[in-house]
C-alpha positions in Angstrom: 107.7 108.5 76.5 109.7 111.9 77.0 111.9 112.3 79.5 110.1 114.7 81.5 107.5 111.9 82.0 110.8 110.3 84.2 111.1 110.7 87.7 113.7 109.2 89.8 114.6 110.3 93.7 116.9 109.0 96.2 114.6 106.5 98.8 117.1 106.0 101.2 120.9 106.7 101.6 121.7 103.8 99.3 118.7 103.6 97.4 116.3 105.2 94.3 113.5 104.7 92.4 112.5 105.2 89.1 108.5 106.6 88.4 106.7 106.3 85.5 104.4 109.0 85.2 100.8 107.8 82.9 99.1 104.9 82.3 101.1 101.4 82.5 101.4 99.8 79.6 102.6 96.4 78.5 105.3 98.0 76.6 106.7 100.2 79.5 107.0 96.8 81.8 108.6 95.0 79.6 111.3 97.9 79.5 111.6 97.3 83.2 111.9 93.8 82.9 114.7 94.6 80.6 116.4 97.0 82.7 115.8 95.2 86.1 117.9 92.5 84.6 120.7 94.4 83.4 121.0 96.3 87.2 121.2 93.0 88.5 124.1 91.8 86.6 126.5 95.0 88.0 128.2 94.7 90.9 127.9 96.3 93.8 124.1 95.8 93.3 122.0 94.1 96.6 118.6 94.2 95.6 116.3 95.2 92.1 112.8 95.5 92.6 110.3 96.1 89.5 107.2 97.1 90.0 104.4 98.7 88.3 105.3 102.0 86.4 108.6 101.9 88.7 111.8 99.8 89.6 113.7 100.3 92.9 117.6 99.7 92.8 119.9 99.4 96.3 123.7 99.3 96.1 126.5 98.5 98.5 127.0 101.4 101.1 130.8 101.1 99.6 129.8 101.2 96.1 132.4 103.6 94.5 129.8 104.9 91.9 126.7 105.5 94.8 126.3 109.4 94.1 125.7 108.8 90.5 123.0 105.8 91.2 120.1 108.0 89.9 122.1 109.5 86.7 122.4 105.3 85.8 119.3 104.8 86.2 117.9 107.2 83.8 121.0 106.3 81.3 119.7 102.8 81.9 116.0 103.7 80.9 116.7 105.8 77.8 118.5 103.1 76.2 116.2 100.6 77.0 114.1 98.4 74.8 111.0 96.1 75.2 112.3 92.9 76.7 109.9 90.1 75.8 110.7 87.1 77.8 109.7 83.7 76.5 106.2 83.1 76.7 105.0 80.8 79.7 101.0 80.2 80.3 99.5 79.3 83.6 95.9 78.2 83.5 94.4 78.7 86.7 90.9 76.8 87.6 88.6 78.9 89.7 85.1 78.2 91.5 83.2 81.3 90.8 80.4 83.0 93.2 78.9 81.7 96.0 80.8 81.2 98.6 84.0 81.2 96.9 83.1 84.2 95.4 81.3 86.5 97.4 81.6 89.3 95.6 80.4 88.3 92.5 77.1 89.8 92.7 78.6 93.1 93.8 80.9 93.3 90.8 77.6 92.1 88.6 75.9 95.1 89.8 78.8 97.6 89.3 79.1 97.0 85.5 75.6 96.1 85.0 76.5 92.7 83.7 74.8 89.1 84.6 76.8 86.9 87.2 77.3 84.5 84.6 78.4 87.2 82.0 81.3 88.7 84.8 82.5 85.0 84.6 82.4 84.8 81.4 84.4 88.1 80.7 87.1 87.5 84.1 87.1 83.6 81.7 88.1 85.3 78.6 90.9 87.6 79.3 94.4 87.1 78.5 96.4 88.6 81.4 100.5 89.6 81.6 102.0 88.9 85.1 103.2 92.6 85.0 105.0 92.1 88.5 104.7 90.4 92.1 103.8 92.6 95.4 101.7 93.5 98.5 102.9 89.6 99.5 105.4 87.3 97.7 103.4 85.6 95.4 101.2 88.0 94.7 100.8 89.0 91.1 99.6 92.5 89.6 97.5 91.0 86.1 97.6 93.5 83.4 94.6 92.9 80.8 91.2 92.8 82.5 88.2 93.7 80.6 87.6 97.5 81.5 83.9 96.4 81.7 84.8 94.5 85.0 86.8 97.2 86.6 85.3 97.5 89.8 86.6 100.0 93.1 88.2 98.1 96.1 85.8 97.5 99.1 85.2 100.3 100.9 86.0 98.0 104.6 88.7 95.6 103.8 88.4 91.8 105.4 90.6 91.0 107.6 91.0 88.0 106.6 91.0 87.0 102.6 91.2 83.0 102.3 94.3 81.7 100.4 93.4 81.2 96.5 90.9 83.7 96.1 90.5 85.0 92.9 89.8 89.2 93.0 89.1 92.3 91.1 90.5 96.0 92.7 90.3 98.5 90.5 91.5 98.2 87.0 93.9 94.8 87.5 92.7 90.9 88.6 95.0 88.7 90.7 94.9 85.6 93.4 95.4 86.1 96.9 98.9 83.6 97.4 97.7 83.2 101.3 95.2 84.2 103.8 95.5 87.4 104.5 93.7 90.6 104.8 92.7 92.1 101.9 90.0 95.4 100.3 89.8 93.4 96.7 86.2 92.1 95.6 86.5 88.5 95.9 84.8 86.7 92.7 85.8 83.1 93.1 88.7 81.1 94.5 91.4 78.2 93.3 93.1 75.8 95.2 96.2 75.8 93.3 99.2 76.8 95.4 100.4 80.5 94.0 103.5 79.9 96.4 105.5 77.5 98.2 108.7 78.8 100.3 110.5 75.4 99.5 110.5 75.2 96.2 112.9 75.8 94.0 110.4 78.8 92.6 108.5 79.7 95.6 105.9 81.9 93.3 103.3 79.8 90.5 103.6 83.3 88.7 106.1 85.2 87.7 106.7 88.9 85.1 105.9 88.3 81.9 103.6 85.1 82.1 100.2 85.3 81.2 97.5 83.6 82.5 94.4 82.2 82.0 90.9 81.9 84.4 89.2 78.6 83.7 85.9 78.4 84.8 85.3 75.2 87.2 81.7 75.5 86.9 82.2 74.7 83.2 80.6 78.1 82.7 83.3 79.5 80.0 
């Protein structure tokens, strides 16, 4: 990646972000990984937030080098490398269709696959955590089969049950909570993806990757 295909900007008085422009790649995130934990170790740092194709960096107001915040962070990203952090796997059981998964069908019919076959497919990917948003706990999968890429809904619910399991767009991931939600629902687990008092609050963090097993015994 050239660094014309960089963009960084000032978000706020104390503030930036670094943009990715393309596709996201495996590769790219695992340079953010790398990079979001060097920014954290300097001082004067408050918060580092990675997330897909971009990482977000606030400083102290009295941080004596704030002007030159975005000039670091492109320093930071040209030198760089793939971080690959050690390698943990979370296999997540999942009722599929029904009522669990009322979107199955629809997703069936987008890709012109078989119910079963969606299942299947969703059963047989190997997904990267690439990062957590939208609501803590709440992990972006990188890896679905392009076959199952299906658009959000066009009327979101406003109300998504806690554990369900979803498609929107090109990326899979597991609703942490009820909340409201536009992402075709295709089954549901009743693992917890987060708990405030533990010592981890989130089941999934960057850089895990994750499995779908099918509790119907299906794949």
């Amino acid at each position: 990646m050239s660094a014309s295909d960089v963009r960084i900007g000032w978000v706020s008085e104390t503030a930036a972000t670094l943009e990715l422009r393309g596709d996201t790649t495996l590769e790219n995130q695992r340079r953010i990984w790398m990079m979001a934990g060097e920014l954290r170790a300097r001082p004067h740092v408050r918060e580092v937030v990675p997330g897909m194709n971009n990482l977000s960096v606030e400083l102290d107001p009295a941080a004596p080098d704030l002007e030159s915040l975005p000039q670091q962070l492109r320093e930071c990203w040209l030198r760089s490398v793939p971080a690959t952090p050690p390698t943990r796997q979370v296999e997540i059981t999942v009722e599929y269709g029904g009522t669990a998964g009322p979107d199955l069908d629809a997703v069936a019919r987008h890709s012109g696959l078989s119910p079963a076959e969606v299942v299947r497919r969703h059963c047989a990917g190997h997904y990267t955590v690439y990062f957590l948003g939208f609501l803590p706990g709440f992990a972006y999968l990188g890896g679905l089969d392009p076959c199952l890429a299906t658009p959000r809904r066009s009327e979101p619910r406003f109300a998504v049950p806690a554990g369900s399991v979803a498609i929107g767009g090109e990326q899979t991931g597991v609703y942490p909570w009820t909340s409201p939600g536009g992402w075709q629902l295709i089954g549901r687990t009743s693992m917890r993806l987060f708990d405030a008092a533990a010592a981890s609050p989130s089941l999934l963090l960057p850089g895990d990757t994750v499995r779908f097993i099918d509790a119907g015994g299906r794949a």
